[in-house]
TIRO-851152 format. One line per field, with one value per residue (C-alpha): x, y, z; residue in one letter; residue number from 1. Coordinates in nm, 2 decimals. Example, Ala and Ser with C-alpha at 12.3 -4.5 7.8 and 13.67 -1.06 7.14 Angstrom:
X: [1.23:1.37]
Y: [-0.45:-0.11]
Z: [0.78:0.71]
rest: [a:s]
nr: [1:2]
This chain:
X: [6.84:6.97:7.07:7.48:7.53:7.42:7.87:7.98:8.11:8.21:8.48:8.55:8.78:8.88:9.10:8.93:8.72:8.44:8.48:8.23:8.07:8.19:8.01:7.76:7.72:7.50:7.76:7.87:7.93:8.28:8.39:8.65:8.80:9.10:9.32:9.45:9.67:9.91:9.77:9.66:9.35:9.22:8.92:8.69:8.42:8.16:7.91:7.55:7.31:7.11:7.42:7.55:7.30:7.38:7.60:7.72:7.76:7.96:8.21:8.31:8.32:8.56:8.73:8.74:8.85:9.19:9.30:9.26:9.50:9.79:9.78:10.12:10.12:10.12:9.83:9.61:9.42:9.57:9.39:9.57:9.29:8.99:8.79:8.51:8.26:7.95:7.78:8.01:8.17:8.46:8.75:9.04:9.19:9.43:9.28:9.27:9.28:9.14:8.85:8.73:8.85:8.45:8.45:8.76:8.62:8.34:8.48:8.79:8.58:8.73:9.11:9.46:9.60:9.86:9.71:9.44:9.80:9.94:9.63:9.54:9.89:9.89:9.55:9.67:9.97:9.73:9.57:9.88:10.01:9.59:9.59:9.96:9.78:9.49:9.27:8.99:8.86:8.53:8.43:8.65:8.51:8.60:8.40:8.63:8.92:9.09:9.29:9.57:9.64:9.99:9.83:9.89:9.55:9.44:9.26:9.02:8.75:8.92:8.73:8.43:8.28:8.30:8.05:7.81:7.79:7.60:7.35:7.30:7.09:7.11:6.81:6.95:7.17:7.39:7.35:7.64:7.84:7.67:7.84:8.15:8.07:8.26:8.02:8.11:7.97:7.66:7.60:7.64:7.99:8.24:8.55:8.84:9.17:9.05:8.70:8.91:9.11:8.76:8.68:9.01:8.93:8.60:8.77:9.06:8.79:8.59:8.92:8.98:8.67:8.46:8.23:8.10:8.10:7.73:7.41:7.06:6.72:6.79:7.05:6.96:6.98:7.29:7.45:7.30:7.49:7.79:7.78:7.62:7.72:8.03:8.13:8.27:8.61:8.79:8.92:8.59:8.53:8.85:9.14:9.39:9.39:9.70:9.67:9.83:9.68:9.35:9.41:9.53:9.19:8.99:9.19:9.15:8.70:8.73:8.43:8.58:8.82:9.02:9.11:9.10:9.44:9.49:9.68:9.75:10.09:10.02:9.81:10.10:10.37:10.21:10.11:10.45:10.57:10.31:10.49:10.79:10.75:10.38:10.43:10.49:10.27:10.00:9.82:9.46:9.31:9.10:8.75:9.01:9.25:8.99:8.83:9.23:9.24:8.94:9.06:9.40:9.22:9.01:9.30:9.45:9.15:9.15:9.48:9.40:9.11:9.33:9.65:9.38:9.26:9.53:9.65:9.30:9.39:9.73:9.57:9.29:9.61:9.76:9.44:9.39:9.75:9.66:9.35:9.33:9.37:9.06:8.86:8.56:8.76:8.52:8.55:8.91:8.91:8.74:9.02:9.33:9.21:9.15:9.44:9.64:9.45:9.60:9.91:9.92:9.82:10.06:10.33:10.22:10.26:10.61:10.70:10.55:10.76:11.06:11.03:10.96:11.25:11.47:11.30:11.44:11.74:11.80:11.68:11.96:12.23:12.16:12.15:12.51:12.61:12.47:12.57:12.89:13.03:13.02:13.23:13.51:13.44:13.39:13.63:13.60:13.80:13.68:13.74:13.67:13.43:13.60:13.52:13.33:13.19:13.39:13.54:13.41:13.22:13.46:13.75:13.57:13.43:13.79:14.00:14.04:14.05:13.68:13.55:13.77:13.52:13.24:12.95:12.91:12.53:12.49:12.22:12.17:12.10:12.05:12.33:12.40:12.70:12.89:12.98:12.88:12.98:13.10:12.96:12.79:12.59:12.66:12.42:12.69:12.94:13.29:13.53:13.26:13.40:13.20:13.28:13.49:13.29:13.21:12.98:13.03:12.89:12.67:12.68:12.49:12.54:12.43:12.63:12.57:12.41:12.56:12.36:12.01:12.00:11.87:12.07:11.89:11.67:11.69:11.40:11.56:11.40:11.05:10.69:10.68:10.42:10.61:10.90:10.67:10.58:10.91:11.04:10.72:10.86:11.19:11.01:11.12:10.95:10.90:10.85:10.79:10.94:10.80:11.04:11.03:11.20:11.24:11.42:11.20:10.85:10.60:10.59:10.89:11.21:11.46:11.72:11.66:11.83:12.01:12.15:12.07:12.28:12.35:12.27:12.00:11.77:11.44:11.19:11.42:11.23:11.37:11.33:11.23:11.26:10.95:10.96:10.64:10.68:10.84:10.79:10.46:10.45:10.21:10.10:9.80:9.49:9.53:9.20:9.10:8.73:8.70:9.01:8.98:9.01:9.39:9.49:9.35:9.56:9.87:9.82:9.76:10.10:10.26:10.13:10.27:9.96:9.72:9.38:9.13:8.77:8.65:8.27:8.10:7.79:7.55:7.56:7.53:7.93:8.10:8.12:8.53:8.55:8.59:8.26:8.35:8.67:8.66:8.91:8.89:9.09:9.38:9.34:9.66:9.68:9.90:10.15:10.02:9.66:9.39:9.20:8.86:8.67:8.38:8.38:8.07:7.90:7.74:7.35:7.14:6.98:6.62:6.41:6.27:5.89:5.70:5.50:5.22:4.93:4.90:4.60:4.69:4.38:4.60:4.79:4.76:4.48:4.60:4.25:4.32:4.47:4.63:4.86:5.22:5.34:5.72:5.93:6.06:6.32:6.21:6.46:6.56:6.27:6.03:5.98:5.94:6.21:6.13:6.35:6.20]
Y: [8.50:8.21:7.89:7.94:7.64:7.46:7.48:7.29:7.01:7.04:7.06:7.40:7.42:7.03:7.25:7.44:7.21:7.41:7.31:7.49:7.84:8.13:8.43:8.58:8.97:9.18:9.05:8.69:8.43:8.35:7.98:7.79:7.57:7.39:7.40:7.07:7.18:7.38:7.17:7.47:7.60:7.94:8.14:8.15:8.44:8.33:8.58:8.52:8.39:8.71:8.88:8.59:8.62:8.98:8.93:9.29:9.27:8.94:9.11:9.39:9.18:8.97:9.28:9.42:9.13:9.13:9.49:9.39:9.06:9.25:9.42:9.29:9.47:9.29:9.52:9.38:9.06:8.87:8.75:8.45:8.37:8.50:8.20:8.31:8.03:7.97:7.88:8.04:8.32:8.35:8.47:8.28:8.47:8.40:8.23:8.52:8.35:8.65:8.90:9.22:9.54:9.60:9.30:9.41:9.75:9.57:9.37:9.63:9.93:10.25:10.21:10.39:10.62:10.43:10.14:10.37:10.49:10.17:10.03:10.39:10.41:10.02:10.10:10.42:10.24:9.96:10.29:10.41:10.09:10.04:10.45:10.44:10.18:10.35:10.15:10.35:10.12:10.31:10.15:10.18:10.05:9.85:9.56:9.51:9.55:9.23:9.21:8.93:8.75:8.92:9.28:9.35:9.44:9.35:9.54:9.35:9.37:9.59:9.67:9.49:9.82:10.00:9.70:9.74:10.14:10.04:9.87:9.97:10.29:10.43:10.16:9.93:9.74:10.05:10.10:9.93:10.15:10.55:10.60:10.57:10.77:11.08:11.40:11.35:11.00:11.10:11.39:11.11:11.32:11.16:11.02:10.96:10.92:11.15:10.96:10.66:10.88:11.06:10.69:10.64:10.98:10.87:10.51:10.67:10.87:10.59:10.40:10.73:10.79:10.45:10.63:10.69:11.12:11.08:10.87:10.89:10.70:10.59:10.61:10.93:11.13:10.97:11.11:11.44:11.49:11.39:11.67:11.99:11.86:11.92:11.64:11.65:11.72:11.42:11.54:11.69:11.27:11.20:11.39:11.17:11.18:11.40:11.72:11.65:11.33:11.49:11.75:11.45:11.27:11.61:11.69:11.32:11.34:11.72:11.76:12.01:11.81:12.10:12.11:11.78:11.52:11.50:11.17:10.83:10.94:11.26:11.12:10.86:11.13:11.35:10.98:10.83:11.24:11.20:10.84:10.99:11.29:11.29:11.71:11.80:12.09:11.98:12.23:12.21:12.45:12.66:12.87:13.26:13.11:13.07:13.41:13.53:13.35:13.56:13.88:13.81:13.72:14.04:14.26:14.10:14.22:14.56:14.60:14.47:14.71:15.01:14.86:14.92:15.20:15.37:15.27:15.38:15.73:15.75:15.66:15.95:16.17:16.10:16.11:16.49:16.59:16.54:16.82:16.99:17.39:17.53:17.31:17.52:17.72:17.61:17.25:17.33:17.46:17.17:16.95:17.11:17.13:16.79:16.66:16.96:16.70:16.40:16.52:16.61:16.30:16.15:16.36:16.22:15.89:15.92:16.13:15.89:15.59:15.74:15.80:15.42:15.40:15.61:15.45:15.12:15.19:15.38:15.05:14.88:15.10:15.05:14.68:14.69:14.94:14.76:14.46:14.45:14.81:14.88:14.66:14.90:15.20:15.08:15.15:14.78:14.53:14.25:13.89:13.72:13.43:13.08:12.86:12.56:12.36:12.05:12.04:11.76:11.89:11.69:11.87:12.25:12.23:12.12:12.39:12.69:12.93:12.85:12.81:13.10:13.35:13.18:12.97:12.68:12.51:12.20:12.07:11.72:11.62:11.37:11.43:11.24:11.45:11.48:11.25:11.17:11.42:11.68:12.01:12.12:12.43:12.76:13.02:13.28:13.30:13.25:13.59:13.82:14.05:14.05:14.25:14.06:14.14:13.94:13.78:13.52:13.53:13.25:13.02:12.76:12.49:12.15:11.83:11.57:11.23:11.05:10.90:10.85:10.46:10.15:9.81:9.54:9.35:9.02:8.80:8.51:8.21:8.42:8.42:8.66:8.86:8.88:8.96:9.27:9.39:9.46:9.58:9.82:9.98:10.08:10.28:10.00:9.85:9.46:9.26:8.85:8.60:8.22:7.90:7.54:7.44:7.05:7.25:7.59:7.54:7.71:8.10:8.16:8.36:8.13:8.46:8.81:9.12:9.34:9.08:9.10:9.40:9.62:9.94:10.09:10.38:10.41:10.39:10.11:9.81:9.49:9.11:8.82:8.48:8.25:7.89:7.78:7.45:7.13:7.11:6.96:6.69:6.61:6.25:6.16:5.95:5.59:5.43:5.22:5.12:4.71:4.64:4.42:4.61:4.51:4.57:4.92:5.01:4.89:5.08:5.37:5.33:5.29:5.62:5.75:5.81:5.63:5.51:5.73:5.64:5.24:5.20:4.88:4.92:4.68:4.71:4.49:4.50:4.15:4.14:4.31:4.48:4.89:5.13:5.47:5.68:6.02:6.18:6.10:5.92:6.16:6.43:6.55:6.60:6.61:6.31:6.12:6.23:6.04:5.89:5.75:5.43:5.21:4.85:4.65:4.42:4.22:4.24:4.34:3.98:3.95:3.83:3.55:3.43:3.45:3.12:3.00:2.75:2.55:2.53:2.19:1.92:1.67:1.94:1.88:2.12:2.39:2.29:1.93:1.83:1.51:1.69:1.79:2.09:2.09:2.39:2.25:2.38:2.38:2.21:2.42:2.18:2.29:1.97:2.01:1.83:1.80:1.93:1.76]
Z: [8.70:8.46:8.60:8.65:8.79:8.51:8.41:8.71:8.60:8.26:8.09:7.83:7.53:7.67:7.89:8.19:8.49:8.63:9.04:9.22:9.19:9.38:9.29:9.11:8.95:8.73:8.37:8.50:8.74:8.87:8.89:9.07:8.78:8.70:8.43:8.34:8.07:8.31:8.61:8.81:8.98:8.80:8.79:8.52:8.47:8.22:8.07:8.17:7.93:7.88:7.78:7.58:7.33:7.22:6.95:6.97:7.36:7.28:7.04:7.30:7.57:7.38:7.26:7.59:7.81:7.49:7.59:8.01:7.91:7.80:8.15:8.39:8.68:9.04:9.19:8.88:8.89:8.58:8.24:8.13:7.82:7.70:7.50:7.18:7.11:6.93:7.30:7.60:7.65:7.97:8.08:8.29:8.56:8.88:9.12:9.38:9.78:9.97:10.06:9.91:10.02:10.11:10.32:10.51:10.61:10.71:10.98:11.03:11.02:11.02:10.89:11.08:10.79:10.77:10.65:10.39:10.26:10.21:10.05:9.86:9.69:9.56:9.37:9.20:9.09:8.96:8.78:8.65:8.47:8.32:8.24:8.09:7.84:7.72:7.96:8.22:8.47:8.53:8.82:9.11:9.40:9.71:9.58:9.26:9.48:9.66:9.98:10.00:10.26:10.25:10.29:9.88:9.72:9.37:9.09:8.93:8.68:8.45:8.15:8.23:8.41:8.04:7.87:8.20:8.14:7.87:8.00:8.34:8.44:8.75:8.91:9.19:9.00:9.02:9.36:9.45:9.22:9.27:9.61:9.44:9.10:8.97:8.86:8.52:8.51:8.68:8.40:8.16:8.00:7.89:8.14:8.14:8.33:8.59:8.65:8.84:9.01:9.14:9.25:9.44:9.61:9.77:9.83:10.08:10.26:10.33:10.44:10.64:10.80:10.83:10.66:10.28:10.19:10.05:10.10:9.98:9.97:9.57:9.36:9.13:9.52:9.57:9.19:9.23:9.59:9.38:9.16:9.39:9.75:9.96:10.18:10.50:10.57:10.65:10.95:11.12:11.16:11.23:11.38:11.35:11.00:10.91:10.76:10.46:10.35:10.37:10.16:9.90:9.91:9.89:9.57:9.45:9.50:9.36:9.15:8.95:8.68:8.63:9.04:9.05:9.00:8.62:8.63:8.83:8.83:9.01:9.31:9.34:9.34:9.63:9.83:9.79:9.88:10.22:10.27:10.30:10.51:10.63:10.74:10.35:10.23:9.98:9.75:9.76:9.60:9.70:9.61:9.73:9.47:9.22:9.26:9.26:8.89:8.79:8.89:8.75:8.39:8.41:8.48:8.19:7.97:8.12:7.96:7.62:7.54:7.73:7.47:7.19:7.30:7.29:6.92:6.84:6.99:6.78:6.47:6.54:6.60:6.27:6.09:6.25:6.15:5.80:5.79:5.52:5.60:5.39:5.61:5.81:6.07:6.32:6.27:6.21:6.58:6.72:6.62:6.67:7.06:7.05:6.89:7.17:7.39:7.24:7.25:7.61:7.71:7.52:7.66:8.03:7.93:7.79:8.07:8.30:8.14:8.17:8.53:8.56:8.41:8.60:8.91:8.79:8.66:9.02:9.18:9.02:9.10:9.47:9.45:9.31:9.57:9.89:9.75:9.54:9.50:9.93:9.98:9.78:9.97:10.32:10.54:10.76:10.67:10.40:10.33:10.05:10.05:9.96:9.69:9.87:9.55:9.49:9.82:10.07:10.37:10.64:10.50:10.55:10.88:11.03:10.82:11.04:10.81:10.67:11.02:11.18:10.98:10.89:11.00:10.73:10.76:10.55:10.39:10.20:9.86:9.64:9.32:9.06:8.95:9.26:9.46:9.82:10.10:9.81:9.81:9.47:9.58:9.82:9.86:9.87:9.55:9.58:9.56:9.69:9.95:10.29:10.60:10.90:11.22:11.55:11.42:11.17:10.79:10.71:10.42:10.36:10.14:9.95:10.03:9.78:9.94:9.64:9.37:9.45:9.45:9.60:9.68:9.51:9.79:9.81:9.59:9.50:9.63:9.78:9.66:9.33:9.49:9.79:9.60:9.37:9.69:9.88:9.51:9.49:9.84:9.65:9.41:9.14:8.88:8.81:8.52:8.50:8.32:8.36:8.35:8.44:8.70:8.86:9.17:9.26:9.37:9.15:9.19:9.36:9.21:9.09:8.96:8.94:8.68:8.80:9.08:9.48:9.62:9.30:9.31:9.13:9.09:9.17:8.86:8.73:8.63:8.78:8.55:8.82:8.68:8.85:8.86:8.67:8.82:8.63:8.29:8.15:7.89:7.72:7.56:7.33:7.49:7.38:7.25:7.51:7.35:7.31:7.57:7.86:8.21:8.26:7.87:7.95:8.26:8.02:7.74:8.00:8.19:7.85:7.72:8.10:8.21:8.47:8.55:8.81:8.82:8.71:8.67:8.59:8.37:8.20:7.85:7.46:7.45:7.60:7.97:8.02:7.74:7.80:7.68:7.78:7.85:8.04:7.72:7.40:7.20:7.05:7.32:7.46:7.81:8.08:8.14:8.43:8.41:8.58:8.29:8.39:8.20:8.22:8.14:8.05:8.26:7.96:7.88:8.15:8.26:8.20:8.53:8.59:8.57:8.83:8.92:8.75:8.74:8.43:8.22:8.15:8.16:8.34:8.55:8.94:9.07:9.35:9.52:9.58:9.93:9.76:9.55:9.74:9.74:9.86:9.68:9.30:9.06:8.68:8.45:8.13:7.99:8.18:8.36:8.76:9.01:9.37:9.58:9.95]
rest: [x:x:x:x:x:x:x:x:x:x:x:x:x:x:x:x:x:x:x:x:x:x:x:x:x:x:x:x:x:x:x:x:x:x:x:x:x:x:x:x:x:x:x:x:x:x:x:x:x:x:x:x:x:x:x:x:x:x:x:x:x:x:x:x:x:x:x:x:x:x:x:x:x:x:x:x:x:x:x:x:x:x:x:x:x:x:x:x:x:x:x:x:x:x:x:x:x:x:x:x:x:x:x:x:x:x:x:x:x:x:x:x:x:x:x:x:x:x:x:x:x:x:x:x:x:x:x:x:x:x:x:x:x:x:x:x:x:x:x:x:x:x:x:x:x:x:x:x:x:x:x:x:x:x:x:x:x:x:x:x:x:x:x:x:x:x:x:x:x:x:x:x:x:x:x:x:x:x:x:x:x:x:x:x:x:x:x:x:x:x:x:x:x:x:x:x:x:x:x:x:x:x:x:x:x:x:x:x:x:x:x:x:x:x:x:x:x:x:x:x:x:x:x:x:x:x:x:x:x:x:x:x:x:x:x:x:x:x:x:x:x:x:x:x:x:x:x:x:x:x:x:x:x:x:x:x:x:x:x:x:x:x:x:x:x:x:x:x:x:x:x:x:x:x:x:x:x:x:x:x:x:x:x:x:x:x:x:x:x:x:x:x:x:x:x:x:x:x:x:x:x:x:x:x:x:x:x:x:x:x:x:x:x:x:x:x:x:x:x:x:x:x:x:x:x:x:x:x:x:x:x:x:x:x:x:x:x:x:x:x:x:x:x:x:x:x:x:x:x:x:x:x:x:x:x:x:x:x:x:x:x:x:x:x:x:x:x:x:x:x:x:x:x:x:x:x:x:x:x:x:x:x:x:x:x:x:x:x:x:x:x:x:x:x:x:x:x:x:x:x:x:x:x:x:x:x:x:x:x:x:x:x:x:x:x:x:x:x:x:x:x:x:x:x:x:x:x:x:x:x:x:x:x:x:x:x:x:x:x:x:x:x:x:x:x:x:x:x:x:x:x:x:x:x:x:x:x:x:x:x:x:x:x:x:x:x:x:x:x:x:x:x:x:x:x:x:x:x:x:x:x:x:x:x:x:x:x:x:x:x:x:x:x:x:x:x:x:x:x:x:x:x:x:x:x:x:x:x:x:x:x:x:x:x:x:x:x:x:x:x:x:x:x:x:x:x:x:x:x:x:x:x:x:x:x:x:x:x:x:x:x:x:x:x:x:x:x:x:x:x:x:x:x:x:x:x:x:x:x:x:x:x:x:x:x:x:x:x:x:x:x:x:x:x:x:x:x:x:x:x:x:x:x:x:x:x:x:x:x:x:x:x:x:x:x:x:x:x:x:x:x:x:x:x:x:x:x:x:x:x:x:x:x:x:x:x:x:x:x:x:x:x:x:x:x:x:x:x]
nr: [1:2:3:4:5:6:7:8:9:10:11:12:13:14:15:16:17:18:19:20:21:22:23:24:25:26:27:28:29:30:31:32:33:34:35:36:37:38:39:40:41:42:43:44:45:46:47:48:49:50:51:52:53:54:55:56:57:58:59:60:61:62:63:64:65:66:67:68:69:70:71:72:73:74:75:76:77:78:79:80:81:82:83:84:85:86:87:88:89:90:91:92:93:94:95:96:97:98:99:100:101:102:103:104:105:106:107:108:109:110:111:112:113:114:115:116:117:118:119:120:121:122:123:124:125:126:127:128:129:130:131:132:133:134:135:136:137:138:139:140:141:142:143:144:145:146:147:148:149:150:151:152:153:154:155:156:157:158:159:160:161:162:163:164:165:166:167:168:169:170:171:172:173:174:175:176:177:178:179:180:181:182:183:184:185:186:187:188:189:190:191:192:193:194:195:196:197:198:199:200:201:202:203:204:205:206:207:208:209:210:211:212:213:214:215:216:217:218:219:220:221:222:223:224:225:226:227:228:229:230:231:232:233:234:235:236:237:238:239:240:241:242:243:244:245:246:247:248:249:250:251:252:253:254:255:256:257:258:259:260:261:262:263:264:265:266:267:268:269:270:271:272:273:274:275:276:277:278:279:280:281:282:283:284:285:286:287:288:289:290:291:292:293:294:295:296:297:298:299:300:301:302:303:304:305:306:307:308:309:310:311:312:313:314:315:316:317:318:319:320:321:322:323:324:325:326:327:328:329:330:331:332:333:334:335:336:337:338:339:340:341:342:343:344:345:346:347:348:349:350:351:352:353:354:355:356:357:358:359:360:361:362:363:364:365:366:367:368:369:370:371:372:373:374:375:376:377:378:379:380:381:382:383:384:385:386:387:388:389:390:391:392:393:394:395:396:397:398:399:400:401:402:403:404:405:406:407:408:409:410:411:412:413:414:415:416:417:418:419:420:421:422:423:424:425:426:427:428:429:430:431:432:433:434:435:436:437:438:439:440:441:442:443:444:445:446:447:448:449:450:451:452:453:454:455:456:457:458:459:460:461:462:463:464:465:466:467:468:469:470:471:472:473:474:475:476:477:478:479:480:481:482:483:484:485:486:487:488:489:490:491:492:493:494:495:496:497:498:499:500:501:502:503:504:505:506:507:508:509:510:511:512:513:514:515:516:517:518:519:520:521:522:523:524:525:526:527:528:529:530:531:532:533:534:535:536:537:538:539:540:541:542:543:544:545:546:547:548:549:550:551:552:553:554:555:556:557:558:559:560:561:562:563:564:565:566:567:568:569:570:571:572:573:574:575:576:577:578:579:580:581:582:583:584:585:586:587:588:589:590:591:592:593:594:595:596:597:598:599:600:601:602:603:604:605:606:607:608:609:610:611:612:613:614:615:616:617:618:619:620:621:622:623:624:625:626:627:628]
């Protein structure tokens, strides 16, 4: 693997600080950085060197990594810039403070249903914002999925997975990926939509059941299972797992594209449906309805060729009718019995439809005798039933003479027409005549539960992903718009559209306004090359910004005067950015000689006893001074 570390450290596009490193995958390696333009801590994912130098790899990453940052959805990790140069590639991303979904079921282990819902129906509306934008993720897996600290989960790598397709085979750097691959992927077909939601589907069963629905020695065993095997029912490893919500991750993993979920949006609808009332019916269909399918469509054929058959038969008919008489008389003979046998059968059929006919029309007739005309004839006494739509149901049940004679059962219904408590539906019609007896007639109606709308929650002043998350639990939809603010600390709602308490309907999309901190301004780098120490810090705080770092270095430049600044002159960063310099030490002294003897004739000799030797300093002439 290429050195990744080799980034930390620097500084890209003059903008982005590479921290620290804080992972590693088959593509690229993820860095803590910060972004000193905005003054905030991102992540940066920079392509590794063996991909970097494929120019065609490097124009669909950077293609790629464009479509996944116009994505704005709160269960997607965001792209805030995607950077092309001769040397690097990366993208920026928000800085995500969490653990993987992997991760989690490793130290949780085998989830309540409760919690798989709540994390399940996040991801598939993560799906249906990417899907609704032409965008497949192609590898859905609890690896690319991140946990919050908050409980709200986060889609990431979006688009990536499509570039690694390419180059991966299934060898063990897929290995990570084949447990969670749909059939069609495995064949090598072509995916779509429908391949994610497969991915999802084998997700919410491992969230379910603790366990994966296939495994194998390699990865091609692994595939294969994926497109002959049958997993497990969900419930065989878990009974708790409610009936329903099984049936909605079988559907989700069905092999079969045709059985299985065709959209996001559909998963979504039957999980939110489960949410709400967790004993709801769910269709999962099965291999009886299938076979019914078949027999339907051959019965269906069987009647074509018998509908051509028989025009075939009329035209031999006609074709007969037109013999000439001088034909052969034997011939001739032949063919009249065989158009008398044409004709006979003919004569059943007809005679045959009109009894159908009759059969129906007598059908009828008794319908509107049991049900309408009776009620003339009969000799017990009738009432007429009362017109209940548009009345309120309070003002029906305490009227006697509804309740004297019949039994009203309500029922409760979202309307958008009618207002609430008004009834807008009875099962029997108004002015039909019923018989009075002991016991009481029966109607049941529909009592409108007003509009079907939500008060606006209250966001202002919370964490916007706090905020997207109770909003997500209304069913309503959220968009972000970014402002300064000196007052609102960055990423929390400073007003919202439609305002706190009005009510709205779900599906509507709600416009928070998040405080993206104070305003930043920006000031040019003085040139601070040839100033004294002091003069520098001056023309710093003049330019409003200030000094960090002050080295001291040995160099040809006077001894004070600054060598080196941390931005260039010109930059803009920033106001009140740390700006780092070196100032010079003056030349690097030279050292001094080490002691000698002279080769002097009339130089004392080291030998001699005579001659003294107390320490001495040499004079810049060279000439010795005694010191004792």
């Amino acid at each position: 693997m290429d050195n990744m570390d080799k980034y930390v450290g620097k500084l890209l596009d003059n903008r982005y600080e590479i921290l620290e490193i804080i992972g590693v995958g088959g593509m690229a390696a993820v860095y803590k950085a910060r972004c000193h333009r905005l003054n905030r801590l991102v992540a940066v994912k920079i392509l590794r060197d063996e991909f970097a130098v494929d120019e065609d790899f490097r124009r669909r990453f950077y293609t790629e990594s464009q479509a996944v940052a116009m994505l704005s959805h709160p269960n997607i990790v965001a792209v805030y810039d995607v950077s092309k140069s001769s040397d690097v590639e990366y993208i920026v991303m928000e800085l995500i403070e969490g653990i993987t979904l992997k991760q989690y079921m490793q130290r949780r282990g085998r989830m309540s249903w409760k919690e798989a819902l709540h994390f399940a129906t996040q991801i598939t509306k993560a799906l249906s914002h990417a899907h609704s934008r032409g965008i497949i993720h192609r590898d859905i897996k609890p690896h690319n999925i991140m946990i919050l600290r908050d409980g709200s989960v986060k889609v990431t790598d979006f688009g990536i997975a499509r570039l690694q397709t390419t180059q991966n085979t299934l060898t063990q750097e897929a290995l990570g990926s084949v447990h969670y691959m749909s059939p069609e992927q495995a064949k090598g077909g072509q995916v779509d939509a429908r391949t994610d939601i497969y991915s999802v589907g084998i997700v919410m069963y491992e969230m379910l059941t603790g366990r994966l629905p296939f495994e194998g020695d390699s990865p091609v065993s692994i595939a294969i299972q994926h497109i002959s095997s049958i997993p497990l029912m969900p419930r065989e490893i878990n009974e708790d797992i409610p009936e329903g919500l099984e049936k909605i991750t079988m559907r989700a993993m069905e092999p079969d594209l045709n059985r299985r979920y065709q959209s996001a949006d559909d998963l979504l609808a039957d999980l939110e449906e489960f949410r709400k009332n967790p004993d709801a019916e769910f269709v999962f269909v099965s291999d009886e309805d299938i076979a019914m399918k078949k027999k339907r469509a051959q019965e269906e054929e069987e009647f074509f060729k018998y509908s051509n058959m028989k025009k075939e038969q009329e035209q031999k008919e006609k074709e007969l009718a037109e013999i000439d008489d001088d034909d052969d008389d034997d011939d001739y003979e032949e063919r009249r019995r065989y158009v008398m046998r044409a004709r006979r059968t003919r004569k059943i059929a007809t005679l045959t439809g009109i009894a159908c006919m009759l059969a129906v029309i007598v059908g009828i007739l008794l319908f509107l005798w049991n049900f309408w005309v009776s009620d003339l004839f009969d000799g017990s006494e009738t009432i007429k039933v009362p017109k209940l739509i548009g009345s309120r149901i309070e003002d029906v049940l305490l009227n006697p003479s509804y309740t004297d004679y019949f039994d009203i059962i309500p029922s409760y219904e979202y309307n958008s027409e009618y207002e609430k408590g008004v009834i807008f539906e009875q099962d029997i019609p108004a002015d039909k005549n019923v018989i009075m007896s002991e016991k009481k007639t029966t109607i049941n109606v529909v009592v409108s539960s007003g509009k079907n709308v939500v008060p606006m929650p209250q966001v202002i002043g919370i964490e916007h992903r706090q905020a997207s998350i109770t909003l997500s639990q209304y069913d309503l939809k959220v968009e972000l718009v970014w402002e300064t603010s000196d007052t609102v600390t960055s990423g929390y709602v400073i007003s919202c559209i439609p305002d706190e308490g009005t009510e709205i309907a779900p599906g509507t999309t709600v416009y928070l306004t998040v405080s993206s901190g104070p305003e930043i301004k920006y000031e040019e780098v003085p040139n601070l090359i040839g100033l004294t120490k002091d003069s520098a810090i001056s023309r710093l705080e003049s330019y409003n910004l200030t000094y960090g770092e002050i080295k001291e270095e040995y160099s040809d430049a006077p001894k004070g005067e600054v060598i080196w600044q941390s931005f260039e002159d010109g930059a803009e960063v920033p106001q009140h950015t740390k700006i780092n310099f070196t100032v010079s030490k003056g030349p690097e002294p030279t050292p001094s000689p080490s002691p000698s003897h002279s080769d002097n004739p009339g130089s004392t000799n080291d030998l001699d006893p005579d001659v003294s030797t107390s320490p001495t300093h040499t004079t810049s002439g060279g000439r010795p001074i005694i010191i004792g």
